[in-house]
C-alpha positions, 0 to 999 in steps of 0.5 A: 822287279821284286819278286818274293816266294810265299807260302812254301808248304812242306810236303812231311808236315810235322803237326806235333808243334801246332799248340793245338796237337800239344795235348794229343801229343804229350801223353804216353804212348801205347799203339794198338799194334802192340795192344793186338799183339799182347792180345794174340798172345795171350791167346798164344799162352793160353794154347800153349799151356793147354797143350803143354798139359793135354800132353802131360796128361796123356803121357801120365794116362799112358804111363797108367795104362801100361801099369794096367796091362802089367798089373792085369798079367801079373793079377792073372799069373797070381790068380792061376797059381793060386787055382793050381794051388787049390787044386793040388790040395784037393786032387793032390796034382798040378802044383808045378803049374803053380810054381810056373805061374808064380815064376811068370809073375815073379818075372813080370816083376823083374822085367818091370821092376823100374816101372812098377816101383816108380808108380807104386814107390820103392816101399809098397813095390818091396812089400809086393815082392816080399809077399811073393817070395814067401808064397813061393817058399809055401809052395815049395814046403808044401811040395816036399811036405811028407804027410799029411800033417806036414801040409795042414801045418804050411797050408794055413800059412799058403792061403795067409800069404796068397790072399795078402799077395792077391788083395794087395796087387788088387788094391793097387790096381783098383787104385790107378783104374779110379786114378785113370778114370779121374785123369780121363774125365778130366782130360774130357773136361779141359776141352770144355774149360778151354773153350770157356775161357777162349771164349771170355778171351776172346770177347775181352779182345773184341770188346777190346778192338771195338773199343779201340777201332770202332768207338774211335772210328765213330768219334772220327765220324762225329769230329767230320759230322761237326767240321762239316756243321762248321764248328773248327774247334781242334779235336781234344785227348778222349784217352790216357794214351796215345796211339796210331790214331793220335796222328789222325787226330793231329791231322785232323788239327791241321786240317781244322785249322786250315779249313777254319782260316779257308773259311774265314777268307770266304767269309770276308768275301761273301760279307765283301760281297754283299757290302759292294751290294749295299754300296750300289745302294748307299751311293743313291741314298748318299746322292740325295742328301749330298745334292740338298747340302750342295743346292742349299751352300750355293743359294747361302752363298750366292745370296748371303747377303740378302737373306734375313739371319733367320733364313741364313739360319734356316738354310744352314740347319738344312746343311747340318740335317742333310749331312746328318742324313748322310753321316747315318748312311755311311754310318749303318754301312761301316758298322756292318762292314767293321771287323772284330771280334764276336761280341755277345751282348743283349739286344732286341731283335727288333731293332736288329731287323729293323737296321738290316731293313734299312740298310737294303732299303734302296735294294728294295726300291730298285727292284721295285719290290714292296717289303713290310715289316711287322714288329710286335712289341715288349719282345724279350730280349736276346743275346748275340753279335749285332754285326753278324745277325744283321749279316743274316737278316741281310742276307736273307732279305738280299737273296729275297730280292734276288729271286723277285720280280718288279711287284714282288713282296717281302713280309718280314714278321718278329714275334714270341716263338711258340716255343717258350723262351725263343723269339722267331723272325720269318722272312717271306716272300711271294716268288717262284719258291725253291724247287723240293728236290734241292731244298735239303742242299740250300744250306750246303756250303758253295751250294747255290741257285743264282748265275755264277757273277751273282752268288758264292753259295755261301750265304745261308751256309754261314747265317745257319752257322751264326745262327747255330753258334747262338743257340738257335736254328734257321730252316727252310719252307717252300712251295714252287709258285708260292714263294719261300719262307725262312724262319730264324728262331732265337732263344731269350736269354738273361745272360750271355752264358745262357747261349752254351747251355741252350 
């Protein structure tokens, strides 16, 4: 016994080799893990920036506010020397207070030398100590000034150099109290600027991760809205780079393919079916013609002899008309069997139901079943592939006569659509309808009403298919007790390539 093992499948399928998956694959690759991960930091640059200054400016403020309090002691020891100063040259007491301020003021700037000199510079922190000292040696002359002349002689020059002591360390500090000020507004500010540009960045990262995510995630739901209508076409690049959902998509590739080779199969089995359907038919139909030649050979045999050559004649034509007959039988049942490519060329829809009639035509009379077709004429022609309207309208004339009982009937009408540039054919029939709670599922793929021996489900999935991929539709109308009504509708085209463009 041979035995053969097929169809081993590797359970880690490599789908980068699938020729449909070679232009999902050949791209750069940048995944959405490191697109977040840049993102958030940036967000972590950013953080770290602001803080990095608010820092800064605090460390700057609090240097200022230091200066502030050293500048405030040092302004109110030069203010009290120069009120005992005024003193003492009105009252002629309390210039040794002046002196001592001036001392606390002088030692001020020796214990925050460093400090002072880095914030107001070597030079103007020079010139400071440099009018201070010259105001202490005033006071000094004033008090060991003897007279009164002597003192008019050093008082001018006192007020000269207290006033320049006082408005310079004035100066200053008003300086860094508008200096502080400014850093305190805009450390106010840097918040608010903070908050703006996280807001802006953070709308670019979502903008980001809806385009990325949620754009991708419903392309993904179109692609399974489109392998669920029965269109198997492999999903194609939509972005420069790749990322983790380029495997999904090469999954979904194989998945398509499979699902397309799946289908087919059951294809071939519905259309299968339905020709053993017809052979039932075709047999009675071939036994009709095959007994006439039979009866007719014998009696040419048996009294060959004693016939007239017109009657030999006329006995053989009858031979040659009944094989005729049986040879369009066989015919009609082969082109509809016969396997090929989709070929699209014109046709008249006419004509197509009028051979799908006549190839389910002893259906027909065994269920004893009264089917009327009415075909207006000079209808436009259409497009498409000959084999597989027939499947449709055999199908629908098939399922009709399934669901009828002995005197049923089945009115089939081609005519002008009423929508320009489409040709409509109903099929109609008078049996027990199709109940409402299950006429949104009839086209679903395995979905179907008869036993189990006598239908696929597939039927009306795959003439909705054909009938889509030709440009037009196929819908459903029923009434329990009133029968059922499937209308297809096909465009008129003057090309084939009208059929993409519909």
């Amino acid at each position: 016994m041979d035995m053969h093992i097929t169809d081993i499948k590797n359970p880690e399928i490599n789908h980068e080799n699938d020729p449909e998956n070679m232009s999902l694959h050949e791209r750069p690759s940048i995944s959405i893990r490191a697109k977040v991960a840049i993102s958030f930091s940036l967000f972590f640059i950013l953080s770290f920036t602001v803080t990095g200054w608010s820092y800064w400016i605090l460390t700057k403020l609090e240097t200022k506010i230091d200066f502030l309090e050293i500048a405030d002691n040092y302004m109110a020891e030069i203010q009290q020397a120069r009120r005992f100063e005024k003193n003492y040259l009105l009252y002629s007491t309390d210039l040794e207070e002046a002196l001592e301020h001036l001392k606390t003021a002088d030692a001020i700037l020796k214990q925050k030398n460093e400090q002072i000199e880095k914030i107001l510079e070597k030079e103007h922190f020079k010139t400071m100590v440099t009018y201070m000292s010259k105001y202490h040696n005033q006071l000094v002359l004033l008090r060991s000034a003897k007279n009164d002349k002597e003192k008019e002689l050093i008082v001018p020059m006192l007020r000269q150099f207290g006033s320049q002591m006082v408005s310079f360390a004035g100066e200053f500090v008003e300086k860094e109290q508008i200096s502080a000020k400014r850093m305190f507004l805009l450390a106010k500010r840097v918040p608010l600027y903070f908050m703006s540009v996280l807001f802006v960045l953070m709308s670019f990262v979502l903008m980001f991760l809806a385009r990325q995510l949620l754009l991708t995630l419903n392309r993904f739901m179109e692609y399974t809205k489109r392998i669920g209508e029965g269109d198997f076409s492999p999903i194609l690049p939509a972005r420069k780079y790749k990322d983790e959902f380029t495997k999904l998509a090469e999954a979904f590739n194989h998945m398509i393919k499979e699902l397309d080779h799946k289908h087919n199969v059951l294809l071939e089995s519905h259309k299968l079916r339905a020709i053993g359907t017809l052979v039932a038919g075709v047999a009675h139909e071939l036994n009709n013609p095959l007994n006439n030649t039979l009866l007719t050979a014998s009696m040419l045999t048996e009294d060959f002899h004693t016939l007239s050559e017109e009657e030999k004649m006329e006995m053989v034509n009858d031979v040659i008309n009944e094989t005729e007959r049986a040879q369009r039988v066989v015919k009609n049942l082969l082109d509809f069997a016969r396997e090929g490519e989709t070929a699209i060329a014109p046709l008249e829809i006419g004509k197509i139901v009028e051979d799908s009639t006549r190839l389910v035509v002893n259906q027909v009379k065994f269920a004893k079943v009264n089917l009327e077709l009415n075909c207006e004429t000079n209808l436009p022609r259409i497009h498409g592939d000959e084999q597989k309207l027939k499947q449709v309208f055999v199908n629908l004339i098939l399922n009709a006569v399934d669901v009828l009982t002995p005197g049923g009937q089945i009115r089939i009408h081609v005519q002008k659509d009423q929508t320009p540039g489409y040709v409509l054919v109903t099929v109609k029939d008078n049996g027990p309808g199709i109940p409402e709670h299950i006429q949104g599922r009839i086209f679903d793929p395995f979905f179907t009403t008869k036993a189990q021996s006598k239908g696929t489900g597939l039927g009306l999935s795959v003439s909705q298919g054909i009938i889509k991929k030709l440009g037009g539709y196929i819908h459903l109308t029923s009434n329990p007790d009133k029968g059922t009504i499937f209308t297809v509708s096909l465009p008129t085209t003057e090309s084939a390539s009208e059929i993409m463009s519909k």
